[in-house]
C-alpha positions in Angstrom: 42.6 -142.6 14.6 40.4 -141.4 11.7 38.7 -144.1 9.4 35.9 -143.4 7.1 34.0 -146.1 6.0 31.5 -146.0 3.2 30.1 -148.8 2.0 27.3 -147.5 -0.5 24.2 -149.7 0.4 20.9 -149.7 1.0 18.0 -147.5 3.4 14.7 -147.6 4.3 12.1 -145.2 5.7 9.9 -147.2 7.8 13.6 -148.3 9.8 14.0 -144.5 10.3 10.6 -143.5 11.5 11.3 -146.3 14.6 14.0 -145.6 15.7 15.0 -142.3 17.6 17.3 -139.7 16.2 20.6 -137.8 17.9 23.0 -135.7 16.6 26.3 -135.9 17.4 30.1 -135.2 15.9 33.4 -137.1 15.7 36.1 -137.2 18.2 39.3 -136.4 17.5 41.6 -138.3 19.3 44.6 -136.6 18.6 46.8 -139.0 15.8 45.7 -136.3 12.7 45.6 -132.2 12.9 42.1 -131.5 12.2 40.8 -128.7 10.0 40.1 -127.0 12.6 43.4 -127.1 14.3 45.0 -125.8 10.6 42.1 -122.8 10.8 43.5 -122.1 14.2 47.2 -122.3 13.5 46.7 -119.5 10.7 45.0 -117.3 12.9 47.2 -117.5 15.9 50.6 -116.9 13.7 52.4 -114.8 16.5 52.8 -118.4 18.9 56.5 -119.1 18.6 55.3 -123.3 18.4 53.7 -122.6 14.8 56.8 -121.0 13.3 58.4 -124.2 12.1 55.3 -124.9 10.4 54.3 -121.4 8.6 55.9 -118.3 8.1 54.0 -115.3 10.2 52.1 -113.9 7.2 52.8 -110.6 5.8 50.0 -108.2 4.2 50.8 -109.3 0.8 50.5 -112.9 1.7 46.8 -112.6 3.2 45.6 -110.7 -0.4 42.8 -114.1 -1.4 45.1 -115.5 -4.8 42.2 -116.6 -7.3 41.8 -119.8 -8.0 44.5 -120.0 -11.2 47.1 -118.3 -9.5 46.9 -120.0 -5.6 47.4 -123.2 -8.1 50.4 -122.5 -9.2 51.8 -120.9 -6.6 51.3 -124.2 -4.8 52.7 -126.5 -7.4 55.5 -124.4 -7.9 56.2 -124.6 -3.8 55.7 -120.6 -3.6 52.6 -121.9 -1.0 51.5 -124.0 0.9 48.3 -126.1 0.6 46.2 -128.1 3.4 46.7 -131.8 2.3 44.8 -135.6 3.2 46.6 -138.8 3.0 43.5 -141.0 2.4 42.0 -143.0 0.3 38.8 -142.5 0.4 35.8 -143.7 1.0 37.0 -146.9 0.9 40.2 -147.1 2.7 41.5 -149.8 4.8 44.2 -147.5 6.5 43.6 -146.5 10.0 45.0 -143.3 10.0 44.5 -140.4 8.3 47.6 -137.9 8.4 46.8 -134.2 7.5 49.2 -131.6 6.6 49.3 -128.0 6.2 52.8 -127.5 4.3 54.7 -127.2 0.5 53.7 -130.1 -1.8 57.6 -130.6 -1.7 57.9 -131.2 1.4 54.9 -133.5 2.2 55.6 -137.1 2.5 54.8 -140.1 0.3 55.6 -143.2 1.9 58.5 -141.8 3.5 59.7 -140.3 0.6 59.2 -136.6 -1.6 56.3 -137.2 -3.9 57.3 -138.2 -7.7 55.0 -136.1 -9.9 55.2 -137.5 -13.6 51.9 -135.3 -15.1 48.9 -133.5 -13.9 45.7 -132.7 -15.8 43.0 -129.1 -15.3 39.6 -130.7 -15.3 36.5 -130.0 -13.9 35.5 -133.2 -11.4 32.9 -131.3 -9.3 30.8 -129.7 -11.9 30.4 -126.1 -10.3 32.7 -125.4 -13.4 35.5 -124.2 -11.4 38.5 -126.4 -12.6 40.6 -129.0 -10.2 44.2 -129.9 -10.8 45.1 -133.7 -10.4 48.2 -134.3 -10.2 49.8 -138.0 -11.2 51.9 -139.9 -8.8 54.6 -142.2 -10.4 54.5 -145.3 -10.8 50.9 -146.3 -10.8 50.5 -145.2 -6.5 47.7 -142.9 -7.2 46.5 -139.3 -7.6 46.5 -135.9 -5.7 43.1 -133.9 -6.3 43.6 -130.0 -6.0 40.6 -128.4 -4.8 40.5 -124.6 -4.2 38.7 -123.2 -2.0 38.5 -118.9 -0.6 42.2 -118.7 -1.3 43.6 -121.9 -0.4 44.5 -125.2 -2.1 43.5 -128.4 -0.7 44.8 -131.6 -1.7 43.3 -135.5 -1.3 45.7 -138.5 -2.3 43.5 -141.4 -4.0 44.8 -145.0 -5.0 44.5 -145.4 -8.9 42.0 -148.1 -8.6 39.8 -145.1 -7.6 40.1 -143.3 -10.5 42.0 -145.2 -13.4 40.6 -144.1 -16.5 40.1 -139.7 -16.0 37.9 -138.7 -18.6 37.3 -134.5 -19.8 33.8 -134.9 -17.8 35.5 -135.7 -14.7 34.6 -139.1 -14.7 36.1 -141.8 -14.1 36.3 -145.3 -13.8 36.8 -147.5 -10.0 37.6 -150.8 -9.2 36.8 -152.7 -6.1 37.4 -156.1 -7.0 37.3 -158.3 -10.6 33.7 -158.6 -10.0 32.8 -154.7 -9.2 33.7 -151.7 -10.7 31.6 -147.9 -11.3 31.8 -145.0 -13.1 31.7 -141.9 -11.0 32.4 -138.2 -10.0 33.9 -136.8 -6.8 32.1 -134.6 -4.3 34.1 -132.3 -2.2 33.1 -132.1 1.3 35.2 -130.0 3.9 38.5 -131.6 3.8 36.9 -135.1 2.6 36.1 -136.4 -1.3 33.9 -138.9 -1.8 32.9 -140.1 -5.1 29.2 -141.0 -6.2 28.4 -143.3 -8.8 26.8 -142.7 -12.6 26.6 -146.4 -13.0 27.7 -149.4 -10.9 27.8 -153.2 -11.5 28.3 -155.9 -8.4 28.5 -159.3 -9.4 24.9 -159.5 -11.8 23.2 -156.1 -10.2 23.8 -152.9 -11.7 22.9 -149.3 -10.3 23.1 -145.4 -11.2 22.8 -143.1 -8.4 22.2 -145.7 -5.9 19.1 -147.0 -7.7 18.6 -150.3 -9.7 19.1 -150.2 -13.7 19.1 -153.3 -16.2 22.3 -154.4 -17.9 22.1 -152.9 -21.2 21.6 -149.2 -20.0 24.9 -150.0 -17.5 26.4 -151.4 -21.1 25.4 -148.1 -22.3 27.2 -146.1 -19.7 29.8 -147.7 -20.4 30.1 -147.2 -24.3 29.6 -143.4 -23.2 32.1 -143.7 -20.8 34.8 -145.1 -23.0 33.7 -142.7 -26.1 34.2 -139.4 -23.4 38.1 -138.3 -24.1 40.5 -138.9 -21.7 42.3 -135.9 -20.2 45.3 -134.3 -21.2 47.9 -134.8 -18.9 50.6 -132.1 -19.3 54.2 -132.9 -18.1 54.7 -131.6 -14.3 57.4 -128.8 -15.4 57.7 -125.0 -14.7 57.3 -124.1 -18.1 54.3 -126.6 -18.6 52.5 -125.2 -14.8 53.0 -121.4 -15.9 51.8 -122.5 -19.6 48.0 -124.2 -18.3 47.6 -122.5 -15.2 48.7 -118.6 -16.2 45.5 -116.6 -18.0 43.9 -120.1 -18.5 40.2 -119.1 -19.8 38.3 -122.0 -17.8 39.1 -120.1 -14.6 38.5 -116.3 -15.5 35.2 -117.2 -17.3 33.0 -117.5 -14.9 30.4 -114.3 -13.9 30.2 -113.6 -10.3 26.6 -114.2 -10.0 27.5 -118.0 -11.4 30.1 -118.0 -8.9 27.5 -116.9 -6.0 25.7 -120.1 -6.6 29.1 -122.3 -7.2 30.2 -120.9 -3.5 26.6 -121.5 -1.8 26.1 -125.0 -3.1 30.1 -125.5 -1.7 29.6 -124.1 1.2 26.2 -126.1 1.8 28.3 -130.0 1.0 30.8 -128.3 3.5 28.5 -127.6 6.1 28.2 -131.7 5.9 31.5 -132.6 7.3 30.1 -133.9 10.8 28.5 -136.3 9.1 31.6 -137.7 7.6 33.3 -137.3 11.5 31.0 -139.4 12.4 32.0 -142.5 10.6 35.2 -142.2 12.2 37.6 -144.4 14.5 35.4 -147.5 14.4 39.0 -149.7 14.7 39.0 -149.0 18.2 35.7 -149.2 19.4 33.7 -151.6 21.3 30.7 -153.6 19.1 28.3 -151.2 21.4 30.0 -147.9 20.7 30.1 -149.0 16.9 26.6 -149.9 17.0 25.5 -146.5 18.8 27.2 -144.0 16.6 26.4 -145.6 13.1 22.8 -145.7 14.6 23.3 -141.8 15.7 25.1 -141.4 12.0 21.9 -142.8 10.0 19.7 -140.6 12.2 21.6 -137.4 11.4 21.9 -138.4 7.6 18.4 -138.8 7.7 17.7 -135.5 9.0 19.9 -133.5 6.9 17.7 -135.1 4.2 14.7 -133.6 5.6 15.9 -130.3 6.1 17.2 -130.2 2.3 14.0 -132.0 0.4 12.2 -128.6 2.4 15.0 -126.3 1.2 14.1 -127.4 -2.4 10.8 -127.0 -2.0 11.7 -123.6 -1.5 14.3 -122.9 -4.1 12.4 -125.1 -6.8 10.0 -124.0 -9.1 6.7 -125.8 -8.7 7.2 -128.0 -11.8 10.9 -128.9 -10.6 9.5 -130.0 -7.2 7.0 -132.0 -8.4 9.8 -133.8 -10.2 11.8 -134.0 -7.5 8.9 -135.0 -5.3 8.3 -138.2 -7.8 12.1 -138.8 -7.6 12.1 -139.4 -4.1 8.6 -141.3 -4.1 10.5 -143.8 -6.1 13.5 -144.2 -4.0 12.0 -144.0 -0.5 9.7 -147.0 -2.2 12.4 -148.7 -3.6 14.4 -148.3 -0.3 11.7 -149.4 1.5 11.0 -152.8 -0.2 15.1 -153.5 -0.2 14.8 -153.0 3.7 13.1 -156.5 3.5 15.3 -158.0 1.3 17.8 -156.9 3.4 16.4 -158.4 6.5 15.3 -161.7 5.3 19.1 -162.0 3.8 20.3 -161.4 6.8 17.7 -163.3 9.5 16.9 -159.9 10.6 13.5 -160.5 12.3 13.1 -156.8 14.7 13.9 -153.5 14.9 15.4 -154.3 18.1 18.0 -157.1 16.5 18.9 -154.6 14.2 19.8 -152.2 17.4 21.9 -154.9 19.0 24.0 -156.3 16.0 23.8 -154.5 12.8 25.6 -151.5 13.3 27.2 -151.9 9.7 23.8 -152.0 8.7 23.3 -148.5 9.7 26.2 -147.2 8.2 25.3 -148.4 5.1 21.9 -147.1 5.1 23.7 -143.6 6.4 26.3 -144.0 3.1 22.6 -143.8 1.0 20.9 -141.8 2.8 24.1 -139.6 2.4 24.4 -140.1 -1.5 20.7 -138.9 -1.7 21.4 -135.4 -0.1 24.3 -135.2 -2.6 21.3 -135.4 -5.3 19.1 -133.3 -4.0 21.7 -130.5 -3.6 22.2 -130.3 -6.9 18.6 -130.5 -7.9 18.6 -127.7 -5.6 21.4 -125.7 -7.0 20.7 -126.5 -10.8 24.0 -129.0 -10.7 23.2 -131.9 -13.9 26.3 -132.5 -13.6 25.8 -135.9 -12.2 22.9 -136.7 -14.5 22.6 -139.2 -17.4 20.2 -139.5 -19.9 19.8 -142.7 -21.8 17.0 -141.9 -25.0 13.8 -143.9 -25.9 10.9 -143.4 -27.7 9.4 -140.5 -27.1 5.6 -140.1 -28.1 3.9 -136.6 -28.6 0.5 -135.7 -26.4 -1.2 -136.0 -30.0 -0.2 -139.8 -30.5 -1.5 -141.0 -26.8 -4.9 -139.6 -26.6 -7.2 -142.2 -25.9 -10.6 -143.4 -28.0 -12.8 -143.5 -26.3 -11.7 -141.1 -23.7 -11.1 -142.5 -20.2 -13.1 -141.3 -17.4 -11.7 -140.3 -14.0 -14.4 -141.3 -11.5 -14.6 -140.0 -7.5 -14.1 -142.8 -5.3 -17.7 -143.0 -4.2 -18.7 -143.1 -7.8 -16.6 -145.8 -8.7 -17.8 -148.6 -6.2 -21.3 -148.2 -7.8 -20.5 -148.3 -11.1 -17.5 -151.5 -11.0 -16.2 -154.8 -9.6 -14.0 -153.8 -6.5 -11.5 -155.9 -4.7 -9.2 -154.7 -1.6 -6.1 -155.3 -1.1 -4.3 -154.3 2.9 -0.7 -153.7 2.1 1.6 -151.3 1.0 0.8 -147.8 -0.1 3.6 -144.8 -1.9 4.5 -142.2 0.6 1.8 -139.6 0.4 2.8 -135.9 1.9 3.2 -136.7 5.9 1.0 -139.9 5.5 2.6 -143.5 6.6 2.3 -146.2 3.9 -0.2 -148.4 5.5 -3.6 -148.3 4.3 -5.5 -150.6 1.7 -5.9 -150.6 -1.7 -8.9 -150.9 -3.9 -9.0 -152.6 -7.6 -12.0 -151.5 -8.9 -12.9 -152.2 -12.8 -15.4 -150.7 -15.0 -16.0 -150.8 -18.9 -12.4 -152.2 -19.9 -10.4 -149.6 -17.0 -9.3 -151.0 -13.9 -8.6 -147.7 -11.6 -6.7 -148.4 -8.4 -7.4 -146.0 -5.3 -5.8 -146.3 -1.9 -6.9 -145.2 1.7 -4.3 -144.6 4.5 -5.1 -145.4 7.6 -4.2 -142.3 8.9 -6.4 -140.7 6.7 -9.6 -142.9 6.6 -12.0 -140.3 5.0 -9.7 -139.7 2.3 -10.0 -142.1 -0.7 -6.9 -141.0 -3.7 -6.9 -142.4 -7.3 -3.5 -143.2 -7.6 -3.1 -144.6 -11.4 -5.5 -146.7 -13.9 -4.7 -149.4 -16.8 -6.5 -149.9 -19.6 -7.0 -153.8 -20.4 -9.7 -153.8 -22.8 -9.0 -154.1 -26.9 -11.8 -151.0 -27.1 -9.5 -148.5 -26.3 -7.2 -147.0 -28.9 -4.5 -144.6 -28.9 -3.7 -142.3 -31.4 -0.8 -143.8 -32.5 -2.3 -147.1 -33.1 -1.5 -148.9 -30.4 -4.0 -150.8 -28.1 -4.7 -153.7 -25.8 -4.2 -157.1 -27.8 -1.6 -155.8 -30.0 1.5 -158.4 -30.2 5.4 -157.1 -29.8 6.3 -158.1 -33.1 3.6 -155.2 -34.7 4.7 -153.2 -31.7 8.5 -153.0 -32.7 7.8 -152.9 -36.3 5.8 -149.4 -35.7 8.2 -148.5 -33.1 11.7 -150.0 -32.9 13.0 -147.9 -30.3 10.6 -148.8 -27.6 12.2 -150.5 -24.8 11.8 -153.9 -23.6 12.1 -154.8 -20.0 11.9 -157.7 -17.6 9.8 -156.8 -14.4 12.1 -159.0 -12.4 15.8 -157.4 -13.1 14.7 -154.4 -15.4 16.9 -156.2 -18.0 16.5 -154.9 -21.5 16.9 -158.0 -23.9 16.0 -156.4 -27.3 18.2 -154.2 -29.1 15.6 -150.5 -28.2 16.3 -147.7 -26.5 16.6 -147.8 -22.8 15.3 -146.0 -20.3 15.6 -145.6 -16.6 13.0 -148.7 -15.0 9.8 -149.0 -14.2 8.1 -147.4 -11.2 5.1 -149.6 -9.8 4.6 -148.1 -6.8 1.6 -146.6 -7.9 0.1 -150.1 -8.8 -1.4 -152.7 -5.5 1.2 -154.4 -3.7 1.5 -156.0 -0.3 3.4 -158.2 2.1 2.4 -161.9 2.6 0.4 -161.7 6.4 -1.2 -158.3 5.2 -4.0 -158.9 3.7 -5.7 -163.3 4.8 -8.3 -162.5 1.5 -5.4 -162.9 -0.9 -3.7 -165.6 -2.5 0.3 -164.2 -2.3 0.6 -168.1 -4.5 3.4 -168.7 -2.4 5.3 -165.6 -2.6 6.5 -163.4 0.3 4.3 -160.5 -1.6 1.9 -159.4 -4.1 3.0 -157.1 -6.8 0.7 -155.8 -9.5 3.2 -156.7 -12.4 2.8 -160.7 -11.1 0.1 -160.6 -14.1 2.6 -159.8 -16.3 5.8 -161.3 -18.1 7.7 -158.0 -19.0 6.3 -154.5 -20.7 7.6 -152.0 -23.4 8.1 -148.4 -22.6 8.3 -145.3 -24.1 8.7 -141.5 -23.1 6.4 -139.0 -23.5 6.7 -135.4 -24.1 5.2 -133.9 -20.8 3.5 -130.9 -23.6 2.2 -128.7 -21.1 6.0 -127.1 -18.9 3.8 -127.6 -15.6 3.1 -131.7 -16.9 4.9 -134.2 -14.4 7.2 -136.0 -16.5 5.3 -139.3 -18.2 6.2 -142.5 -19.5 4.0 -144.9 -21.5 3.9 -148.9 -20.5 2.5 -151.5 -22.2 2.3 -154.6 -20.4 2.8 -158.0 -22.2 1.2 -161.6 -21.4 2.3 -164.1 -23.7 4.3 -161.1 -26.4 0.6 -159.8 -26.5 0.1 -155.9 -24.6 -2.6 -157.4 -22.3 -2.8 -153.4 -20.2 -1.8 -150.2 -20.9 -0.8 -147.5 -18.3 0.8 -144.5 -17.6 3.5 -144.1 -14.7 6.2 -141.5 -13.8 9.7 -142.4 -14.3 12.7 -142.0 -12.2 12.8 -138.2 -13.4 16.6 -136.8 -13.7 
């Protein structure tokens, strides 16, 4: 039996650095015909026990059919396609029954498959079109993938993708109180979709990361503005009309269609990971626990290997951005490890080895979403993206007056008040994240430098706040300032609670704010600090909420840039730069 199971949940990094690692694939255990089996069977066509399933081919028949034409040969039962009953990733069938035969003779719940419509739309974003086809009566959709010649097929229930939109998105449902908008990526024989926005319960996400309500209220007003496909009736005439000289699959140059077949053939190569989520139904709580332990591991690795790959393929300003996008969710990840342990009376790594096996897997299913990002970053796919607008301040408008000073370490002790804080510190290079951090104020700027202690001669200035009414920017705005003035001057700054990210004024919103370049630590780290009952200490706990803007990073080699104010009573009581959640 085949079963994937992918729950979309949360990772951390400090879980993956202690625990071992061990590749491994799935078994098959003989109730499907695997891929490889199928590749097999078409190179072995002289074995009299293949005949009933495909006609030895002649030389005409192995000439590679572009993508247009291997479509309709297959809808018009001239070919025959490699096809998954499945719904996935979130099935709760057991088995998954693969075929390699006409789409009129495959089975649909023990009966030929009714075909009202199909639709030619782009769901992958590599610009090469897919054909969906309809099945009647609300049961679902097929998803036509081709691929080197040959059409592959995936059957999806209709609360997977209800609502088919021009972009390829589309709109899920797992129950009345969740529901995403997403795109499908194809891997080997396998789809799995990744969400733009989510909402569960009162939480809502994008890409696996936390957003406020409004900008998920704003996905979906793009959402339901995007037009809906056109579904064409599932005819001769209709097939030979949208498939035959159809532009959106002879426009493509073949140097686009180099990179469209490398960054394939790399989600491809990922198909063991997906084998490895397999056949859970039948094992024992120790197996289970083993290989989604030896599935998170190998997620994690592939991660590795592909935030070095980008390194390479990036240019220097795209991996730095790239670099801050995963500084943010390896923090994020990190703090929801915690959450996620003290929800669940989680106390050890070594409890986590014995009885959380589901806890790996849905680490694995992030850790897995997060290479999907990366290899578009890699392969210049923003396909996935979303932008929601804000305020967007020129370099002219933030200079400061009087300028602020960036002082060495060293120099900064002498000069200030310091306090130190032993607790949590960002992911630096190789570096672990514990270390302390020092709060050091001079002349209206506190500057906040931290010290690994892996690295104890090293001392990095990691961000500064202004929170002093002497400083001045440009564009008016300064410490003591009160929102009301704020809004007036700028009414599409956004306004965001610390605690959910929620956006309660009508502004623009953006993506969240990332404080892990601001002091924060666990309770039990640090005896010289008052946590005031809390289980940690978080810079923003001096804070009710900020407002945010973008700014225009100028210089093409700039890290991206956004500009906080942070509010105490409606009054800006600092002001800070940070970097975003870039992308």
């Amino acid at each position: 039996m085949k079963k994937i199971l992918l729950a979309g949940a949360v990772l951390t990094l400090s879980l993956l650095s202690a625990c071992g690692s061990q590749a491994g694939t799935g078994e098959d255990n003989g109730n499907t015909s695997s891929f490889n089996e199928y590749e097999s069977m078409k190179s072995t066509e002289n074995e009299s026990e293949q005949a009933d399933i495909i006609e030895p081919a002649s030389e005409q028949e192995e000439v590679i059919l572009p993508a247009e034409e291997a479509f309709r040969a297959v809808l018009l039962n001239e070919k025959p396609l490699f096809y998954v009953e499945n719904d996935v990733p979130y099935s709760d069938r057991e088995i998954i029954y693969e075929y390699y035969d006409y789409l009129d003779e495959i089975p649909f719940n023990d009966m030929p498959m009714v075909i009202p419509h199909f639709a030619i739309v782009d769901m992958d974003g590599d610009t090469v079109p897919e054909v969906v086809l309809e099945l009647d009566n609300y049961m679902g959709f097929v998803l036509l993938r081709y691929k080197d010649g040959e059409v592959y097929g995936n059957e999806v229930g209709y609360r997977f993708m209800s609502e088919l939109k021009v972009d390829g998105s589309a709109m899920g449902f797992d129950s009345a109180f969740e529901s995403s908008i997403g795109k499908v990526f194809f891997i080997g024989n396998t789809i799995l979709s990744c969400d733009i926005g989510a909402v569960s319960y009162d939480s809502y996400y994008s890409n696996n990361m936390p957003i406020d309500e409004k900008t998920w209220e704003k996905l979906q007003t793009a959402f339901e503005e995007t037009p809906s496909v056109e579904w064409h009736e599932f005819s001769e005439e209709a097939i030979e009309e949208w498939l035959v000289d159809n532009p959106a699959f002879t426009d493509l140059s073949e140097e686009s269609m180099a990179v469209i077949e490398e960054r394939q053939n790399y989600l491809d190569s990922l198909s063991y990971l997906i084998e490895l989520t397999y056949d859970n139904t039948v094992k024992s709580p120790e197996q289970y626990n083993m290989d989604a332990r030896n599935y998170y591991h190998s997620c994690y690795e592939e991660l590795n290997r592909l935030y070095q790959l980008c390194e390479v393929k990036l240019s220097d300003k795209e991996f730095l951005e790239v670099a801050a996008e995963q500084q943010f969710w390896e923090e994020h990840l990190y703090w929801s490890l915690w959450d996620d342990m003290n929800d669940t009376y989680y106390n050890s790594i070594e409890q986590i080895e014995e009885q959380a096996g589901s806890l790996y897997y849905r680490y694995g299913d992030m850790v897995l979403r997060r290479i999907f990002r990366l290899i578009n970053l890699c392969y210049g796919n923003h396909f996935y993206d979303i932008t929601v607008p804000a305020h967007c301040f020129e370099q002219e408008e933030i200079s400061v007056v009087p300028e602020v000073q960036k002082y060495p370490f060293k120099d900064a002790v002498q000069m200030g008040e310091v306090q130190e804080l032993d607790g949590v510190l960002p992911y630096y290079g190789d570096y672990r994240n514990a270390g302390t951090w020092y709060i050091v104020k001079i002349d209206g700027v506190e500057y906040y430098y931290i010290r690994y202690d892996l690295r104890p001669e090293e001392y990095i200035l990691m961000s500064w706040a202004i929170v002093d009414a002497s400083y001045e920017f440009a564009g008016g705005l300064k410490v003591g300032m009160k929102e009301e003035e704020i809004l007036a001057q700028y009414p599409d700054m956004a306004v965001i609670e610390f605690e959910d990210d929620y956006i309660y004024d009508e502004t623009a919103a953006v993506m969240g704010w990332n404080g892990y370049a601001y002091p924060h630590s666990y309770a039990g780290n640090d005896s010289d600090w008052d946590y005031g009952g809390k289980n940690y200490y978080v810079w923003t706990d001096r804070f009710d909420y900020m407002i945010v803007a973008d700014i225009d990073p100028g210089d093409t080699q700039a890290l991206h840039q956004h500009l906080g104010l942070l509010m105490k009573d409606h009054t800006v009581a600092a002001i800070t730069f940070y970097y975003p959640v870039v992308g």
